[in-house]
C-alpha positions in Angstrom: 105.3 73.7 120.8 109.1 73.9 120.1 110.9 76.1 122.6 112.5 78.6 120.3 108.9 79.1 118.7 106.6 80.4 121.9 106.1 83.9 121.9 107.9 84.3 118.2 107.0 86.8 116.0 104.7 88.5 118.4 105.2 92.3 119.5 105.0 91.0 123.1 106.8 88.4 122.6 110.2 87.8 121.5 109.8 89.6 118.1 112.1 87.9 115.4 114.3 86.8 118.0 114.3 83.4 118.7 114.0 82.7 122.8 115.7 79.6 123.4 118.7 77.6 121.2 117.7 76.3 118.1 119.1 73.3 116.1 122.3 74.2 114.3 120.5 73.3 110.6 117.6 74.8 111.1 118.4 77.1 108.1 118.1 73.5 106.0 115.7 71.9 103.6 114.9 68.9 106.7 113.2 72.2 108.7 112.4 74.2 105.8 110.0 70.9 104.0 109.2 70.1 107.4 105.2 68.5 107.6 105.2 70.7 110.6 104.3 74.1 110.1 106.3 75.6 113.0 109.2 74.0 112.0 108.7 75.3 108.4 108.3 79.1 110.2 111.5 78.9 112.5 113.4 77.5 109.3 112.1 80.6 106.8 113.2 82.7 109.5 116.8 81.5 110.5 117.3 81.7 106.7 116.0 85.4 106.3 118.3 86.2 109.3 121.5 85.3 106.8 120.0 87.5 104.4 118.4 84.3 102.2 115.0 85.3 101.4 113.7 83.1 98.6 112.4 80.5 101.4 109.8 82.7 102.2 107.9 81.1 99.2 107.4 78.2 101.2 105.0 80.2 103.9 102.3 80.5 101.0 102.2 76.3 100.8 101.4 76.6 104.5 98.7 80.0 104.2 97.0 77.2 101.8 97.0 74.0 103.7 96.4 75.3 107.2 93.2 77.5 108.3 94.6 78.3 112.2 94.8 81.9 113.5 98.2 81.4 114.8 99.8 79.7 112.3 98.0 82.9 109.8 99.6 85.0 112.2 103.0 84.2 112.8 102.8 83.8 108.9 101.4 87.1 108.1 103.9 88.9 110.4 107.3 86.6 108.9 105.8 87.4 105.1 105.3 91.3 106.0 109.0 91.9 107.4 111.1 89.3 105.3 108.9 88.7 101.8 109.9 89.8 98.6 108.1 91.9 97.2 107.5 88.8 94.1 105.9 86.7 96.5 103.9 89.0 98.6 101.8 89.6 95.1 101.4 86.0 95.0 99.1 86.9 98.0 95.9 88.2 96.4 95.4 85.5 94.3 96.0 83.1 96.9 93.6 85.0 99.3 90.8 85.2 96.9 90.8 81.1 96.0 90.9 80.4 99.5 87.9 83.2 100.4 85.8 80.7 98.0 87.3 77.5 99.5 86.4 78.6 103.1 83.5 81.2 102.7 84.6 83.7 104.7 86.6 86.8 104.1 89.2 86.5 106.8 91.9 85.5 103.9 91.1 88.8 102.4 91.5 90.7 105.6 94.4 88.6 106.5 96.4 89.0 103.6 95.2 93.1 103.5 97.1 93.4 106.9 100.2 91.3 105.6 100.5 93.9 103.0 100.2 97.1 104.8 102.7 95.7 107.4 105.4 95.1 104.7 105.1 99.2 105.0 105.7 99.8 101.2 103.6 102.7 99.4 102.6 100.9 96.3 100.2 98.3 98.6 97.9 100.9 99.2 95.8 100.1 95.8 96.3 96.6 96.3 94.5 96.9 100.0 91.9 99.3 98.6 91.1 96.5 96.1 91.1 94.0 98.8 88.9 96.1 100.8 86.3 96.5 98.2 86.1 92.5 97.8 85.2 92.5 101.5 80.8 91.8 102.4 81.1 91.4 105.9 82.7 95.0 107.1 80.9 94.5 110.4 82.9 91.6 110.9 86.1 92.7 109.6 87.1 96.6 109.4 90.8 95.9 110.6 92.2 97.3 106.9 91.4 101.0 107.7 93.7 100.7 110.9 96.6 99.2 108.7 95.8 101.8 105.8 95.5 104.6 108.5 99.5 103.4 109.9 100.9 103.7 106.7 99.1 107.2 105.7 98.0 109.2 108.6 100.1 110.4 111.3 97.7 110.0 113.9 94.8 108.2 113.6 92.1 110.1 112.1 89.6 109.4 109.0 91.2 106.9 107.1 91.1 104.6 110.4 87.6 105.4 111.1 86.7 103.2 108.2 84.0 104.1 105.7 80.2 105.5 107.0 77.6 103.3 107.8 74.8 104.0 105.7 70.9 104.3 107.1 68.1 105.2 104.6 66.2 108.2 106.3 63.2 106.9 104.7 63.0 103.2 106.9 61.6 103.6 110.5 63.9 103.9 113.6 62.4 100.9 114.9 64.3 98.9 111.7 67.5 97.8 112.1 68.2 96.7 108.3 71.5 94.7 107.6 74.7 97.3 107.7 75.7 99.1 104.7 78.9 100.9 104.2 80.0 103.9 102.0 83.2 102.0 100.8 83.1 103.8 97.3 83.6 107.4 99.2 86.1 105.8 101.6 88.5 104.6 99.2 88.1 107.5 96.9 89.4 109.4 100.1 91.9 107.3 100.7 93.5 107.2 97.7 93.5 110.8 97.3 95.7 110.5 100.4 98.0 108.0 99.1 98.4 110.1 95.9 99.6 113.1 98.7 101.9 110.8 100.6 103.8 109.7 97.5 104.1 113.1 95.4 107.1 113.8 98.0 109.0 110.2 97.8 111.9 109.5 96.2 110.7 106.2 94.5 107.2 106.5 95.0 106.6 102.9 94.3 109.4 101.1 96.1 110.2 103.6 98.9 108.1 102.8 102.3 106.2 104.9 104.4 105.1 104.8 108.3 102.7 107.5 110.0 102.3 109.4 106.5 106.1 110.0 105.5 109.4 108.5 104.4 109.9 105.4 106.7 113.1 106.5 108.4 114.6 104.1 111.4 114.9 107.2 113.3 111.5 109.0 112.7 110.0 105.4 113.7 112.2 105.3 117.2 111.3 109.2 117.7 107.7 109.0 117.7 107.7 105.8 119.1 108.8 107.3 122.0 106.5 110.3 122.3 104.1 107.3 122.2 104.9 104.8 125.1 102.9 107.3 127.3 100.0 107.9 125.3 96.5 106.5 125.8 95.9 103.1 123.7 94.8 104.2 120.7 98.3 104.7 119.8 99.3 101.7 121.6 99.6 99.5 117.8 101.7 102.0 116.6 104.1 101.5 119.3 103.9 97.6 118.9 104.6 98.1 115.1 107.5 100.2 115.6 109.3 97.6 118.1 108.9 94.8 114.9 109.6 97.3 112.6 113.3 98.5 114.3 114.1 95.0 115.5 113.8 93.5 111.5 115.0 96.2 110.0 118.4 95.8 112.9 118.3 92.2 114.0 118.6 93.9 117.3 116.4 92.9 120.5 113.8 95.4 121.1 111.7 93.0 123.6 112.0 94.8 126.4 109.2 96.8 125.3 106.3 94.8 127.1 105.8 93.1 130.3 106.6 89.6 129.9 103.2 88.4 131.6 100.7 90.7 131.3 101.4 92.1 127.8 101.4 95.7 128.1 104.3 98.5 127.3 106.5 99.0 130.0 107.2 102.5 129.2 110.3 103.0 131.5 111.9 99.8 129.6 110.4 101.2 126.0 112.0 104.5 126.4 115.4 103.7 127.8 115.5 100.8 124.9 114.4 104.1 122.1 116.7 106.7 123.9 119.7 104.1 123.4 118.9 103.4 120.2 118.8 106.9 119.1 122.3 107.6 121.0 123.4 105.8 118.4 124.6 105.9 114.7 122.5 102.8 113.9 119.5 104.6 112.1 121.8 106.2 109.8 123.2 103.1 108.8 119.9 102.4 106.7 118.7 104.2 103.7 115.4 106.1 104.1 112.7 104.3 102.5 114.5 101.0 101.9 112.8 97.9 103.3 115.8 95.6 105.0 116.0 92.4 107.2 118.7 91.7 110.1 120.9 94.6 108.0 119.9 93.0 104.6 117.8 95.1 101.6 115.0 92.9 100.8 114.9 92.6 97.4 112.2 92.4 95.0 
């Protein structure tokens, strides 16, 4: 493993930081058309940190050639943060032929997250679709987490996932195969969604966190009345350290114990009361997606 690339792109971790030198060209077609795949993911990455986003095409070549968790992963996360919004649609289709190729729907739940991370409104049908395509809920029900981060500001309902479904006519000794009331879950949540984006300003482009406007400030306030709270909040405070160090290109890695990979909440709030001190969150337009202090584009 190269140097620079332990502990990338993880909230415990070194975020979108990089943690140790890298080569001087690694923003270069020799990294970026690398044959390996973490050179490919450092090189997407040094580029999207000058503001040069059309690399990020390149991670789908790797999505399709590669079937490892961690390379998914640090994929997923470098798509959701840096991806146009052009090639993150390219992700459906992708998902889908390779749910066929590998008979499993992890690409569908994989790609589902990917999308809800990128935080903007108009991926909450997409999901919904996604979620639908999904047979094994028992296996993976992550998407009503992402959905819930994106439209609830607490976790409630939506992250509860859809009802598990028993006929009262089969005997309690039966314990048939699950089934799921996904047709009354999504009509809920889209109702929901339809709420959340009446009040936007672009409701298809703007981005929203915890059921509002995404605003750097909002997502450093209530990150903070979170470091203390049990862990069901704990992947909301996780999301907003990635969320303020890619919309900044500021370190935020203070956040966690280096070792055992929990919040340090002393660290977490000095880092959040600092950052609020500051004029930095107004430096970044409500509801824009940005990169190291660059708009993503679409």
């Amino acid at each position: 493993m190269r140097p620079y690339y332990r502990k990338l792109l993880l909230p415990a971790g070194t975020g979108f930081q990089f943690g140790a030198p890298v080569p001087p060209d690694l923003a270069s077609p020799r990294y970026l058309q690398a044959a390996d795949p973490e050179d490919v993911i450092c090189s997407v990455l040094a580029y999207a940190q000058q503001g040069r986003f059309e690399p990020c095409a390149r991670i789908l070549d790797l999505l399709a050639a590669h079937d490892d968790a961690d390379i998914w992963g640090s994929c997923s996360t470098l798509l959701s943060f840096a991806a146009p919004r052009s090639i993150l649609q390219q992700l459906v289709s992708l998902a889908e032929r390779l749910r066929i190729e590998r008979k499993t729907d992890a690409p569908l739940q994989w790609v589902g997250e990917t999308l809800a991370r990128c935080h903007e409104a108009w991926v909450v049908p997409v999901i919904l679709r996604i979620f639908e395509r999904i047979r094994s809920y028992e296996r993976f029900m992550a998407l009503p987490v992402y959905l819930s981060m994106l439209l609830e500001p607490e976790p409630a309902e939506i992250e509860d996932g859809p009802q598990q479904l028993r006929d009262p006519n089969e005997p309690n000794w039966y314990e048939p195969p699950p089934s799921w009331g996904v047709p009354e879950y999504v009509r809920m949540v889209e109702q929901r969604h339809l709420d959340v984006i009446a009040v936007l300003p672009n409701p298809e482009r703007s981005c929203v966190f915890d059921g509002e406007l995404l605003t750097l400030r909002g997502v450093a306030m209530r990150a903070l009345g979170r470091v203390n709270e049990p862990r069901e909040n704990q992947l909301r405070v996780a999301e907003a350290r990635m969320l303020l160090e890619a919309y900044t290109g500021e370190s935020f890695s203070g956040f966690y114990d280096e070792h055992e990979h929990r919040v340090r909440p002393l660290h977490a709030s000095a880092r959040l009361e600092d950052f609020l001190g500051g004029d930095t969150p107004e430096r970044f337009a409500p509801g824009v997606r940005y990169f190291f202090g660059f708009r993503v584009p679409d």
